[in-house]
C-alpha positions in Angstrom: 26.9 60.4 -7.2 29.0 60.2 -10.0 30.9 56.5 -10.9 34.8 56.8 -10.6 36.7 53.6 -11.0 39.8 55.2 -9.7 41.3 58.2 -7.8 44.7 59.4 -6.9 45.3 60.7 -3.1 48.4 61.8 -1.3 50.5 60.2 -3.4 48.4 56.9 -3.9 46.3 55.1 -6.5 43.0 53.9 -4.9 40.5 51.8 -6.7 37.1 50.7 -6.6 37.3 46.3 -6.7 35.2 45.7 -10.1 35.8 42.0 -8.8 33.1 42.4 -6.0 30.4 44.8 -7.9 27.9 45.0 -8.1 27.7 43.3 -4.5 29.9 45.1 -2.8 31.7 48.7 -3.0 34.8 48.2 -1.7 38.1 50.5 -2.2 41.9 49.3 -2.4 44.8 51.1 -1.6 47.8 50.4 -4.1 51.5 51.3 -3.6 53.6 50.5 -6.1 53.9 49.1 -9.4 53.5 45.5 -8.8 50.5 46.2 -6.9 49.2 48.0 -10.0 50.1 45.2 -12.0 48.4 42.5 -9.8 45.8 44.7 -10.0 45.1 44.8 -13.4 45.8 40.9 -14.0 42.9 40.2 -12.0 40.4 42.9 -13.1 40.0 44.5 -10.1 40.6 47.4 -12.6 40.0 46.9 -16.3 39.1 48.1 -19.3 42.0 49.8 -22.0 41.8 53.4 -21.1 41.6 52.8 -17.3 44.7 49.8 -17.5 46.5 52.8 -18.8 46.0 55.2 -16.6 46.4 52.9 -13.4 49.8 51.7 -14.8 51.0 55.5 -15.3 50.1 55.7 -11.6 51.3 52.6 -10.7 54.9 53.4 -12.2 54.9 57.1 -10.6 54.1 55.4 -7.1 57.4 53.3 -7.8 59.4 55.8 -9.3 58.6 57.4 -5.9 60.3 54.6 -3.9 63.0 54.1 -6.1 63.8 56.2 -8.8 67.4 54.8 -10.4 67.1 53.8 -14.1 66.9 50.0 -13.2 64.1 50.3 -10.7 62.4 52.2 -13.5 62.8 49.6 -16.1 61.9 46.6 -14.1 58.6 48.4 -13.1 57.6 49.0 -16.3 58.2 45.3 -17.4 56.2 44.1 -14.6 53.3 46.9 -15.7 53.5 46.0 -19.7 53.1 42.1 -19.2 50.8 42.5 -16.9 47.9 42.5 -20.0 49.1 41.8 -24.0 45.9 43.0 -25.3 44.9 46.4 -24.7 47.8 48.8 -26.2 46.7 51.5 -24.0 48.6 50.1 -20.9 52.1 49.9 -23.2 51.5 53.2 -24.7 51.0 54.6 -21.2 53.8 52.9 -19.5 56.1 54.2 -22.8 55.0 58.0 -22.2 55.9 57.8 -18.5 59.2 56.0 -18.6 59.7 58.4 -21.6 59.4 61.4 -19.1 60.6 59.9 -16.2 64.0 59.1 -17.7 64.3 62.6 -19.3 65.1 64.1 -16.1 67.4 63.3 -13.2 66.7 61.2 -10.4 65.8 63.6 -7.6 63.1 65.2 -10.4 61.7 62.2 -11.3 59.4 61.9 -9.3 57.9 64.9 -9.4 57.5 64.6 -12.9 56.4 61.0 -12.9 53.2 62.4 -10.9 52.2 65.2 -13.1 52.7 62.8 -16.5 50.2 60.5 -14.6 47.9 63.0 -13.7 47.9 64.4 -17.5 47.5 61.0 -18.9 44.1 60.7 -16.8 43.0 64.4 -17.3 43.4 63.2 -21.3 41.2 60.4 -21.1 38.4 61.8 -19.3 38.6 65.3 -22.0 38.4 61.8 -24.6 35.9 60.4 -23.1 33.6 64.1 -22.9 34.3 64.5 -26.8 33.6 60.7 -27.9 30.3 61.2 -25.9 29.0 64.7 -28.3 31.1 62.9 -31.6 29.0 59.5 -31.7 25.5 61.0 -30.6 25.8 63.3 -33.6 26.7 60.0 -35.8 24.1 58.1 -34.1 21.7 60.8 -34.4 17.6 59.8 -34.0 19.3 56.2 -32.8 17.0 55.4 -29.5 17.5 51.4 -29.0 21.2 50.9 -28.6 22.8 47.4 -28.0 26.3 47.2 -26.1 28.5 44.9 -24.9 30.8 44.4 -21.8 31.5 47.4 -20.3 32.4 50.7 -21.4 31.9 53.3 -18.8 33.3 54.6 -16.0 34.7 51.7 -15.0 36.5 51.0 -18.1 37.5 54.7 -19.2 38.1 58.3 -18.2 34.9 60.6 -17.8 31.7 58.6 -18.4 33.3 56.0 -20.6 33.7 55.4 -24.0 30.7 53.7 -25.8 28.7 54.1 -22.7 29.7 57.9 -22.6 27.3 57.9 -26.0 24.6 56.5 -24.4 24.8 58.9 -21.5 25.1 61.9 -24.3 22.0 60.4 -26.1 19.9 59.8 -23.2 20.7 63.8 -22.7 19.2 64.6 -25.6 15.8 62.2 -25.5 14.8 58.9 -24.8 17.2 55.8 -24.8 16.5 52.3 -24.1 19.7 49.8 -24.0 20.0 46.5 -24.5 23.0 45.5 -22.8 24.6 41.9 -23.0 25.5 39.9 -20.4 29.1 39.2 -21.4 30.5 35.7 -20.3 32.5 34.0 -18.6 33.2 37.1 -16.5 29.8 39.1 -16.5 31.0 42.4 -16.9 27.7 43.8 -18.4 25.5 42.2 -16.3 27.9 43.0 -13.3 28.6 46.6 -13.9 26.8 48.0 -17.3 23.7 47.5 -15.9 25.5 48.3 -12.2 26.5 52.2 -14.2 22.7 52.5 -16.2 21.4 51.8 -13.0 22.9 54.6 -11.1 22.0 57.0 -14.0 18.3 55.8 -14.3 19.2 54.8 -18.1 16.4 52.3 -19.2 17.8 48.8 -19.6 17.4 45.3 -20.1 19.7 42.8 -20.0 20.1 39.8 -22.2 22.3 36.7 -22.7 25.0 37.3 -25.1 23.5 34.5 -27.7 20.6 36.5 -27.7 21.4 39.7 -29.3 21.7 38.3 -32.6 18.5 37.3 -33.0 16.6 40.6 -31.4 18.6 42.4 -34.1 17.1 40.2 -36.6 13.8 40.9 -35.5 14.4 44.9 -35.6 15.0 45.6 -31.6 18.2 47.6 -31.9 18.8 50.7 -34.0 22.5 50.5 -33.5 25.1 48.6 -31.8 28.2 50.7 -30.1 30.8 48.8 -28.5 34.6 50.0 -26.8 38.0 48.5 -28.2 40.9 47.3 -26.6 43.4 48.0 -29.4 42.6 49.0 -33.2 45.1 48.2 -35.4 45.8 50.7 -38.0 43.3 49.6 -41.0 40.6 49.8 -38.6 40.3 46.3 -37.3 39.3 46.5 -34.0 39.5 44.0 -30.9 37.2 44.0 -28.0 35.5 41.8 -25.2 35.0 38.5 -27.0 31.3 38.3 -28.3 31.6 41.7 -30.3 32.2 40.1 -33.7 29.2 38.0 -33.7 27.4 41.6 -33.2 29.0 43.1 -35.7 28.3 40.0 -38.1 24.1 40.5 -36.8 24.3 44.2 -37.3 25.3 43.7 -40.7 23.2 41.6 -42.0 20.1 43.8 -40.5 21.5 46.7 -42.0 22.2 48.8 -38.5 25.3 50.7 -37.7 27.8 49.0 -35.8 30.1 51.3 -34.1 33.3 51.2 -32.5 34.2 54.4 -29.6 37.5 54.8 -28.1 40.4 57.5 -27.6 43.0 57.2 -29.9 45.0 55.8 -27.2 43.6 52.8 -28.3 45.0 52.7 -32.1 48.2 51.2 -32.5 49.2 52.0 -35.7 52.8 50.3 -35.1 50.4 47.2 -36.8 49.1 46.7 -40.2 46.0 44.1 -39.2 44.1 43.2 -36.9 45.7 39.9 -37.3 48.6 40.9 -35.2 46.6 41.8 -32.3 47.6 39.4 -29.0 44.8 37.8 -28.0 45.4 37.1 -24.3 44.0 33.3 -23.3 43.0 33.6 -19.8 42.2 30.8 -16.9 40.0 27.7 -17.9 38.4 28.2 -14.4 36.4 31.5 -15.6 34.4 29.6 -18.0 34.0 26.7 -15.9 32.2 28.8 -13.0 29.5 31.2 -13.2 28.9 33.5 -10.2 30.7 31.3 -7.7 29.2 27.9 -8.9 30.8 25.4 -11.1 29.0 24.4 -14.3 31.4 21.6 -15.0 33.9 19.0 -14.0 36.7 20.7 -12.4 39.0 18.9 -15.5 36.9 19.9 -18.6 39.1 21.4 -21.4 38.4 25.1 -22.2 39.3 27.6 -24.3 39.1 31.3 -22.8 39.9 34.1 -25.6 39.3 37.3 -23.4 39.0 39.4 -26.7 37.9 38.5 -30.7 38.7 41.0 -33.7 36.4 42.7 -35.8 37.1 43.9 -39.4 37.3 46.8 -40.1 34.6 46.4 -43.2 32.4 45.6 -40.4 33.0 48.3 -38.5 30.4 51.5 -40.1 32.7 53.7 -37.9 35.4 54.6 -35.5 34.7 57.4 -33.1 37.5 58.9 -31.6 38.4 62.2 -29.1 40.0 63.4 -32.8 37.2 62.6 -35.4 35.3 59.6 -36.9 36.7 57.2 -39.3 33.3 56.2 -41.6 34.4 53.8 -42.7 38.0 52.8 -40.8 40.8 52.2 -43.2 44.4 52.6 -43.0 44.1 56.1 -44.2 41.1 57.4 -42.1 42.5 55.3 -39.0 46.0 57.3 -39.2 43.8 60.7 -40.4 43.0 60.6 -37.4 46.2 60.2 -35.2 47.3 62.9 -37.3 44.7 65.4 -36.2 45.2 67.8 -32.9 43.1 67.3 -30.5 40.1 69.8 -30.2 40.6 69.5 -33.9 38.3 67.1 -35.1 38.7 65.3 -38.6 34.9 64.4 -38.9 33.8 61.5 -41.2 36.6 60.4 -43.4 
């Protein structure tokens, strides 16, 4: 049965509770746009392509309810600040207020719906062209290392990075080291949880340990997602990814960066400017349910860390492949019709 992280029913969003997996498979019912918003805060549904596409359903469930220009605005302040990082959820809340305000009330929203439903047919067509894109790149690559997660339950179709592995495993044997992904386990939760389910050969490993195993020659490649890329390439993701990046490079392996170009925000020069969102003390002081700590010890929580772009062998995108990203490669490819791909730049 294929993994869907979210689907849209007689007018409501439902989603599967990445909180409770890989325990428990358990769906909620959302109805507006501060549901969608709560949503999201907590993770129940994450990952930058899906954030995006369950705010543009969470904004036409409102504009349902209440359609006047105010209601429409508030809910898309309470969607945008729901996460700073990820640019998809902003870009996607823009394009549906965009639409939505186009029109007059008693249209919206009829056209709310449909803008939502193309948003989410977009992603997953990304996600099917990212998949064919990086396993050409990564080409006799067989022993892939990834981080967090990247599928289904972060993106349209089968995912971003993970939708390369599922293209490669297609083609011939893959084995994948996948990292655990502290403090909130989303490899080990629900990477493993998605390999599992498509009978992928894995093994999973604490995050401090992939450095080392590339170092000794266990990994071919490393292909991680991104949250937002800024537009000379620098790219931010799950925190843990620029350590790999840092490994990969000093073992001589390609370290490769897949996501729509949703994810590029080329209103920024650096990745720099990127928001890193500080989340709750409390995630790193517990792992799975039990507290490794006092309750009062200080923490630092970065949810994402940027990698530079000269890390970064390439950018693989619905449009093309940046190889290497820069400024002009990154924006090549924003510039390129979709179907249309730029190739290596």
């Amino acid at each position: 049965m294929p993994v869907a992280a979210l689907r849209w029913h007689d007018g409501r969003l439902e989603i599967l509770d990445q909180t409770l997996l890989p325990a428990r498979e358990e769906w909620l019912a959302l109805h507006d746009a501060r549901d969608s918003a709560a949503a999201i805060l907590r993770l129940a549904i994450r990952g930058a392509p899906n954030i995006g596409i369950a705010a543009a359903y969470g904004l036409a469930m409102q504009v349902a309810l209440t359609p006047g220009d105010d209601d429409v605005a508030a809910a898309a302040d309470v969607l945008r600040s729901a996460r700073p990082t990820a640019v998809n959820l902003a870009w996607a809340v823009d394009r549906m207020q965009s639409a939505v305000l186009a029109v007059a009330p008693q249209q919206r929203a009829a056209v709310a719906r449909t803008e939502a439903e193309a948003i989410h047919a977009a992603e997953n067509a990304a996600s099917a062209a990212i998949a064919l894109l990086g396993a050409d790149l990564l080409g006799d690559a067989r022993r892939i290392l990834t981080h967090c997660n990247t599928g289904a339950l972060a993106c349209g179709g089968t995912g971003s990075a993970l939708a390369v592995v599922h293209e490669l495993a297609r083609r011939g044997d893959v084995s994948v080291l996948t990292c655990e992904t502290r403090p909130l386990l989303q490899g080990a939760r629900l990477t493993v949880w998605e390999l599992r389910r498509a009978g992928i050969p894995h093994e999973l490993l604490v995050d401090g340990a992939a450095a080392g195993l590339i170092r000794r020659g266990a990994v071919d490649a490393v292909i991680v997602g991104c949250d937002r890329v800024a537009a000379n390439g620098d790219a931010a993701n799950k925190v843990g990814t620029y350590a790999h990046a840092l490994a990969a490079r000093a073992a001589g392996i390609p370290f490769v960066v897949a996501g729509p170009t949703s994810t590029i925000d080329a209103s920024i020069e650096t990745g720099d400017e990127i928001v890193i969102e500080e989340r709750a003390a409390d995630e790193v002081r517990h792992a799975g349910g039990a507290l490794l700590t006092s309750a009062d010890t200080p923490c630092r929580n970065p949810a994402f860390d940027v990698t530079p772009a000269e890390l970064i062998t390439a950018l693989v995108t619905e449009r093309g492949i940046a190889a290497p990203p820069t400024r002009e490669s990154v924006l090549a490819l924003l510039a390129t019709p979709f179907g249309q791909p730029a190739g290596c730049a």
